[in-house]
TORSE-976437 format. One record per residue (C-alpha): z, y, x; residue in three letters. Coordinates in steps of 0.02 Angstrom, whole numbers, padded with zeros to 5 digits, always signed. Example, Ala and Ser with C-alpha at 12.3 -4.5 7.8 and 13.67 -1.06 7.14 Angstrom:
2
+00390-00225+00615ALA
+00357-00053+00684SER
END
This chain:
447
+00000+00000+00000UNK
-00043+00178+00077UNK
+00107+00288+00078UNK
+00046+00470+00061UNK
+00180+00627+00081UNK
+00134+00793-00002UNK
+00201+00961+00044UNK
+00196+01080-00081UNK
+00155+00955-00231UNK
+00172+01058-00362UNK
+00022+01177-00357UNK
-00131+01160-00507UNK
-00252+01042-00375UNK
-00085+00954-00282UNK
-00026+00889-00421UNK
-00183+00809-00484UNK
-00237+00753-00325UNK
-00048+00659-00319UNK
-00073+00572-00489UNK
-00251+00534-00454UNK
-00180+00432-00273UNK
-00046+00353-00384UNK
-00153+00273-00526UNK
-00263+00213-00382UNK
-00097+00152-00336UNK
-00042+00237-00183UNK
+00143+00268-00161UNK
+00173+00437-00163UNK
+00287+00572-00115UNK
+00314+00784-00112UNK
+00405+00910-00077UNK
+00399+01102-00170UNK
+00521+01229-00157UNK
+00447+01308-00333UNK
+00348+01193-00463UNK
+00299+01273-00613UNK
+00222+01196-00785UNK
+00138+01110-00825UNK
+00140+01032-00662UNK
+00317+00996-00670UNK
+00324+00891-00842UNK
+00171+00794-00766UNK
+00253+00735-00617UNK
+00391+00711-00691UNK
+00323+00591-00815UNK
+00258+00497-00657UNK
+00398+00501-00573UNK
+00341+00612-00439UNK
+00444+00777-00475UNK
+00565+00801-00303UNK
+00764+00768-00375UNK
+00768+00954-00297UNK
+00659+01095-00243UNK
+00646+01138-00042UNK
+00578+01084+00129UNK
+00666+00920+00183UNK
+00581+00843+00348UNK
+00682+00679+00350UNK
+00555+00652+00212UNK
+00425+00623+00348UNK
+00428+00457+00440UNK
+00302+00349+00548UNK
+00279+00244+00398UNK
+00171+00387+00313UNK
-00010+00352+00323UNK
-00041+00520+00295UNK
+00019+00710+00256UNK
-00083+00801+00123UNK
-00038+01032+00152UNK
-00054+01116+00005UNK
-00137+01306+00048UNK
+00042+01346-00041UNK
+00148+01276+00116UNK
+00160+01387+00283UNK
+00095+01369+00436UNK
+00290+01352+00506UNK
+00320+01233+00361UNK
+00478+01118+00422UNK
+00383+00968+00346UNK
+00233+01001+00434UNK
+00303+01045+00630UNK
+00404+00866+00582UNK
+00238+00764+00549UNK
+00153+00874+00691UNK
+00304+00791+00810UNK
+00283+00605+00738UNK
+00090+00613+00743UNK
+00085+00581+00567UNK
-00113+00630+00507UNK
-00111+00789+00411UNK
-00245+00828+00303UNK
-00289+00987+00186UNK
-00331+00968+00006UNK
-00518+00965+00030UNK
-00517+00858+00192UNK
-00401+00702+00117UNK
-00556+00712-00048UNK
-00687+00691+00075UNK
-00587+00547+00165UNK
-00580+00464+00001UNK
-00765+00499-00049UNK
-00862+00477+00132UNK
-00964+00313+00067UNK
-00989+00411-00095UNK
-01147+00507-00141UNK
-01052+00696-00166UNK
-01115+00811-00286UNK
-01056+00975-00231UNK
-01057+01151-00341UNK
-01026+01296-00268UNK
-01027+01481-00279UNK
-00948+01635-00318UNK
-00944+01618-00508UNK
-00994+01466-00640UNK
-00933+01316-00517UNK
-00808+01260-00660UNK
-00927+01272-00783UNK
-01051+01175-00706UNK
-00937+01063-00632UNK
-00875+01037-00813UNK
-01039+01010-00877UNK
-01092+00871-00757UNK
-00929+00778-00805UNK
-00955+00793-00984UNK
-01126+00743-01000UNK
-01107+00582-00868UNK
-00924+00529-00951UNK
-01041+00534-01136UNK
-01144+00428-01062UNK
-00996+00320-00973UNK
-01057+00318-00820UNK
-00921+00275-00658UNK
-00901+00420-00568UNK
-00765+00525-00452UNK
-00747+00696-00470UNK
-00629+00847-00438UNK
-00628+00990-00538UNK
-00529+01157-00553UNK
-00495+01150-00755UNK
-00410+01037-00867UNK
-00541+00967-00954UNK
-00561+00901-01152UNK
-00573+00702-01141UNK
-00495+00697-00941UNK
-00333+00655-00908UNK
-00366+00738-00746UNK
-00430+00850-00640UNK
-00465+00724-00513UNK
-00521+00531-00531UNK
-00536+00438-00353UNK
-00587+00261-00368UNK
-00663+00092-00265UNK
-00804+00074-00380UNK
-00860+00235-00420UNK
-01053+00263-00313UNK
-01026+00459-00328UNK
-00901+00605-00327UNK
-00925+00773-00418UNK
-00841+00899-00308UNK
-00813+01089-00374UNK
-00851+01159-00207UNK
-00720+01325-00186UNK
-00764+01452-00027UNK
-00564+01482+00001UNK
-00487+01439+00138UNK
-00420+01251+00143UNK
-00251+01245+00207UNK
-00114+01368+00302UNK
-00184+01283+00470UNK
-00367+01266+00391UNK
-00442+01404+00393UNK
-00637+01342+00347UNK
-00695+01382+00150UNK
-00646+01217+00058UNK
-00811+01169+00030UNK
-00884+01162+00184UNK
-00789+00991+00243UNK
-00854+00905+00070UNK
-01011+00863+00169UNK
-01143+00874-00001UNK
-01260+00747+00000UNK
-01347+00857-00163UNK
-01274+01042-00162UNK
-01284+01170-00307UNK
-01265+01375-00286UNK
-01246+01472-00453UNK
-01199+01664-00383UNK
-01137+01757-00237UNK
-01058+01890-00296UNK
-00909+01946-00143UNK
-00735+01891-00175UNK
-00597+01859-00089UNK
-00594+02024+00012UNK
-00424+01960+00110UNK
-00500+01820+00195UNK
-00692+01890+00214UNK
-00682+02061+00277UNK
-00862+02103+00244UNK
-00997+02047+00121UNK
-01088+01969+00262UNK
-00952+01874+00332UNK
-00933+01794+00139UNK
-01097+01763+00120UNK
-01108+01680+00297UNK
-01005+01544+00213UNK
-01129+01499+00099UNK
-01267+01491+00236UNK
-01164+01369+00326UNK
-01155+01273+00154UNK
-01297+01247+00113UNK
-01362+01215+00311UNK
-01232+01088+00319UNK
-01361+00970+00173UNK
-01444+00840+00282UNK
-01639+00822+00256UNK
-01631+00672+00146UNK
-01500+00770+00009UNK
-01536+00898-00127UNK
-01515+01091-00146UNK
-01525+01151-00322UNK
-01509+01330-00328UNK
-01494+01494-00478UNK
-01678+01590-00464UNK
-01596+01734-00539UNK
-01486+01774-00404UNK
-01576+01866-00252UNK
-01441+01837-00135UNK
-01443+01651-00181UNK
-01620+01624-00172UNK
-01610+01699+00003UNK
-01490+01600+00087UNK
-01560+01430-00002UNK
-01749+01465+00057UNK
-01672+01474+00211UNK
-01603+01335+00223UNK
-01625+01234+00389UNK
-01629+01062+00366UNK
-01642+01010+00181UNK
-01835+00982+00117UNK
-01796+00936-00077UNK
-01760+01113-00157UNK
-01735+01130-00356UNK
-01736+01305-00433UNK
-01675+01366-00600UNK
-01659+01496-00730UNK
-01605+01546-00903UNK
-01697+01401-01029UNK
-01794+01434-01196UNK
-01663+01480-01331UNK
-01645+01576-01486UNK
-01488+01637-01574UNK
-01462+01599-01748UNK
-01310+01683-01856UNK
-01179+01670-01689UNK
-01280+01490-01641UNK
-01383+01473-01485UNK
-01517+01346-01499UNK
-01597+01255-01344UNK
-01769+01242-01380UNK
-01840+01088-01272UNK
-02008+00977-01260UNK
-01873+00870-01364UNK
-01850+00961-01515UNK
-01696+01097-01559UNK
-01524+01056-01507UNK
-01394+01177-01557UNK
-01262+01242-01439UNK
-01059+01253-01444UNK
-01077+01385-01287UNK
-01156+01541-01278UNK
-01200+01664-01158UNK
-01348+01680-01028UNK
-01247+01638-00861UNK
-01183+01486-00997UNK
-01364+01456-01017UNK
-01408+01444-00823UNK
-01271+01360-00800UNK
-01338+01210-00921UNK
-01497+01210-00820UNK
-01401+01189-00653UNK
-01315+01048-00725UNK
-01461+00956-00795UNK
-01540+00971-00631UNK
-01376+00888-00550UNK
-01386+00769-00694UNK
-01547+00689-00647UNK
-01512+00682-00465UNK
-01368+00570-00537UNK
-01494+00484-00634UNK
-01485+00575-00832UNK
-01651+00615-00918UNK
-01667+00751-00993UNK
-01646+00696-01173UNK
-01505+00603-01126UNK
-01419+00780-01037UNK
-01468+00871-01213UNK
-01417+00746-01319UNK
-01238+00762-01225UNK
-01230+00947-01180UNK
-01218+00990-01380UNK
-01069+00927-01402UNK
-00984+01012-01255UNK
-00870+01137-01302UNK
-00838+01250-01127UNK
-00700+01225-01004UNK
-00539+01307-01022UNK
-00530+01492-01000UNK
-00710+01503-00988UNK
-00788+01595-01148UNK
-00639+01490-01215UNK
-00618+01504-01399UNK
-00428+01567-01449UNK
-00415+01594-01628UNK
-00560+01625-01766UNK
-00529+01690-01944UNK
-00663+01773-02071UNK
-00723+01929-01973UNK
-00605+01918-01812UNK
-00637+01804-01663UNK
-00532+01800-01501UNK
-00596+01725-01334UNK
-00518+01720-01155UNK
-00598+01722-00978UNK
-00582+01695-00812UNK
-00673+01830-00761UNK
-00593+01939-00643UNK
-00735+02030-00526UNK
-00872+02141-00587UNK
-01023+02035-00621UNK
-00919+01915-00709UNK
-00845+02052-00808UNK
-01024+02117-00858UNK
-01095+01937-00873UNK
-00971+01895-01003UNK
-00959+02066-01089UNK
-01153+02051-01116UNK
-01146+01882-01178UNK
-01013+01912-01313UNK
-01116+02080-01356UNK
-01270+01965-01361UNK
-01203+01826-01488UNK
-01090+01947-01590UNK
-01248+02084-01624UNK
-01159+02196-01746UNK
-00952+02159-01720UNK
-00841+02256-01630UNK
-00810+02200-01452UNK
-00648+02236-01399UNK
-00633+02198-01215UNK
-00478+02185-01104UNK
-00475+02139-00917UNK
-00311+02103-00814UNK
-00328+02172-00622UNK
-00226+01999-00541UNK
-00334+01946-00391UNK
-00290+01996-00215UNK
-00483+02081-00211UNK
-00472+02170-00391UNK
-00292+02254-00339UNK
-00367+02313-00172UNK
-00390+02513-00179UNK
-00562+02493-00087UNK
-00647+02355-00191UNK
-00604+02442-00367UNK
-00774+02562-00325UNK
-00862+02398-00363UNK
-00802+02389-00565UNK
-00893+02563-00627UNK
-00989+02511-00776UNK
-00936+02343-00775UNK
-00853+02349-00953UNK
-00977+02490-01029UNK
-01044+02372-01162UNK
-00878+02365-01237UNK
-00842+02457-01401UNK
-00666+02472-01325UNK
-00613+02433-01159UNK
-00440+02404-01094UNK
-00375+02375-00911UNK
-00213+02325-00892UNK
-00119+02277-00703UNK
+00062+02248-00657UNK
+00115+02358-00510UNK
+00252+02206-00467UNK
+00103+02114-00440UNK
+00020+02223-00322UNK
+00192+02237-00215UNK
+00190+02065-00212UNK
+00041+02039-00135UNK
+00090+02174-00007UNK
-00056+02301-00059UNK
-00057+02506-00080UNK
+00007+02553-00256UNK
-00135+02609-00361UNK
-00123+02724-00513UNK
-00194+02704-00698UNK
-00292+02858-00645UNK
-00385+02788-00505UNK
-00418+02625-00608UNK
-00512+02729-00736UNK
-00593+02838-00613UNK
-00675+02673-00544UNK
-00727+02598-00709UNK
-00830+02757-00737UNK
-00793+02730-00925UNK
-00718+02871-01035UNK
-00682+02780-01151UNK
-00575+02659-01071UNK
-00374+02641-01055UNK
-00271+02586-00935UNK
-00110+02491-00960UNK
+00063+02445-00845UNK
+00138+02371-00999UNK
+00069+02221-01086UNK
+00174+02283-01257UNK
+00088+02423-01226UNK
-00089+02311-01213UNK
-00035+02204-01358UNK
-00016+02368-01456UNK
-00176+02425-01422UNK
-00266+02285-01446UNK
-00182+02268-01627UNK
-00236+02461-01682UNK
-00388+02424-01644UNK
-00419+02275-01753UNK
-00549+02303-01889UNK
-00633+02183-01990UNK
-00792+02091-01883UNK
-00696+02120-01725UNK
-00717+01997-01580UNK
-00567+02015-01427UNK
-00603+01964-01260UNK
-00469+01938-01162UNK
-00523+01918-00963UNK
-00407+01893-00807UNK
-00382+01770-00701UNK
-00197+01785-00734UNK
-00120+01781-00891UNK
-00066+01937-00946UNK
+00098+01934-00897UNK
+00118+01842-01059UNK
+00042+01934-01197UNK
+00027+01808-01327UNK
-00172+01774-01377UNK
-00109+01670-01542UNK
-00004+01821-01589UNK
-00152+01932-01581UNK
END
């Protein structure tokens, strides 16, 4: 039996790679010194929760076939220096999924926005048609009792490929040590300001992603992105290139409708970037052996993956959706795509400043007119947060200087926000709710 030690367990991809190693029927262990829900009541229904929170290196012993870090853990991490001083292996997140995957074919999806989505996609479509596969992804999804499956029998592993950094030691982009065998890029659009100083620098990652595809594999890339479809016709080694766009659709009464070579098959997403996202995933589909029909006869009944376009709440005349959207082409992506579908409503749109990049005084430049199409637009951000993450304070003045929007309003409160949001309820109103955060708890079901 292998005998696997985690340190930091408790974090949203820890704890699901942990259960996934246990059900394959590894014996397991971790350490946390904060776990959170629902992480907690899932390990603890496996009996993996730590009897107490805290760094305890006579955890670590010669008998451990390996130490998974969690990006959570510190480089100085008593755990760690202890395995370090045994010779224990210690692996990262993404570099203990590649040791479990290298005879796998791995499907990787990457990029700066619509990763879960696609990733989400794939799954759904190939678990319809019950096919064995491995996967990873960074959602909980409808009809997966995990984010992560590792098996013996599975021939390939669907890998949401993420361009942060892997570990507190690690610092390459997680999905450059997934090795993709076929490799998908939705978007560059630059994040993560704190670890790439520059745009170049974060697109650089992506170059070495997609040069890392060995001749024989498959780069599917978006067509609609100019960054994209510059770094993927450059590519170096990989011959077998796949491009996509936005597929033939109408929009009926709120419904889009794929129109195919197969006949009309009516959507439970919506949205353009929704729309090239489909097409990325069919493309991924058939390298994993789906027809078409097949994907379309699937994708129908697939319903989006949590906090993306996510339905909340839907009455006669008012609608509520949340988001992960946090930077500004997601913001306008998703703004345009409820506009789009809801021709007519009221679009109430609210976005929560929460990422390390969004909070940063010389990034917010890059959010003027990003929430323009919005009937009413509200920005709310938590200063805590902000000294948390060890940034300059900004004010509610510079936030709506950088929107560029008069009509928008800013908000340190979230009673404040909830208030808002309720005046400006009328009837055909649809509230979009985007962060990558939540809010600081303002209740969507109450609104």
């Amino acid at each position: 039996m292998m005998k696997v030690h985690f340190i930091a367990i408790g974090g949203a991809a820890m704890h699901n790679l942990a259960l996934a190693l246990q059900h394959k029927g590894y014996q397991v262990s971790g350490s946390d010194d904060e776990i959170n829900e629902p992480s907690k009541s899932r390990l603890e229904k496996a009996g993996l929760l730590p009897s107490e929170m805290g760094w305890f290196p006579e955890k670590i012993h010669s008998g451990l076939d390996a130490v998974i870090l969690g990006r959570h853990a510190r480089a100085e991490n008593p755990e760690l220096l202890r395995a370090k001083e045994l010779g224990v292996p210690v692996f990262s997140y993404p570099e203990y999924l590649y040791e479990q995957s290298k005879s796998k074919r791995r499907f990787v999806i990457g990029g700066s926005h619509g990763k879960t989505s696609i990733t989400a996609m794939i799954l759904h479509v190939l678990n319809y048609h019950q096919m064995d596969f491995d996967y990873m992804v960074g959602s909980q999804l409808d009809g997966f009792e995990r984010m992560v499956r590792l098996s013996e029998s599975a021939p390939i592993i669907i890998l949401e490929g993420d361009e942060y950094l892997s570990s507190p030691i690690d610092r390459r982009p997680k999905f450059h040590l997934y090795k993709a065998d076929v490799a998908l890029l939705s978007g560059i659009a630059w994040d993560h300001i704190n670890v790439f100083p520059t745009f170049d620098n974060y697109v650089e990652q992506f170059r070495i992603f997609v040069n890392q595809i060995p001749e024989e594999g498959t780069l599917i890339y978006c067509a609609e992105d100019k960054e994209v479809v510059t770094v993927c016709e450059n590519a170096s080694k990989v011959k077998r290139r796949l491009s996509y766009g936005i597929p033939a659709h109408r929009i009926v009464d709120g419904n889009t409708i794929l129109e195919t070579e197969y006949g009309e098959y009516t959507l439970q997403i919506f949205g353009k970037h929704n729309l090239m996202n489909l097409e990325g995933a069919r493309l991924m589909c058939n390298e994993a052996g789906v027809n078409d029909q097949d994907f379309y006869t699937a994708i129908s009944s697939f319903k989006g993956a949590a906090r993306r376009l996510e339905l909340v709440h839907r009455e006669p005349g008012k609608v509520v959706y949340r988001d992960f959207a946090h930077s500004s082409s997601k913001l306008k992506a998703t703004i345009e795509a409820v506009r789009e579908q809801f021709e007519g409503w009221k679009l109430v749109a609210c976005m929560e400043l929460h990422t390390f990049s969004s909070l940063s005084e010389q990034f917010l430049a890059h959010y003027s007119g990003s929430m323009d199409q919005a009937d009413q637009a509200f920005v709310y951000f938590n200063p805590q947060t902000i000294a948390h993450k060890k940034l300059a304070p900004i004010s509610t003045q510079q936030v709506k200087a950088a929107f560029n929007n008069e009509k928008l309003e800013t908000f340190t409160d979230p009673k404040g926000l909830f208030s808002a949001i309720k005046s400006s309820i009328a009837e055909r109103t649809v509230i979009l709710m985007m962060s990558s955060g939540v809010f600081d708890g303002v209740n969507l079901k109450a609104i």
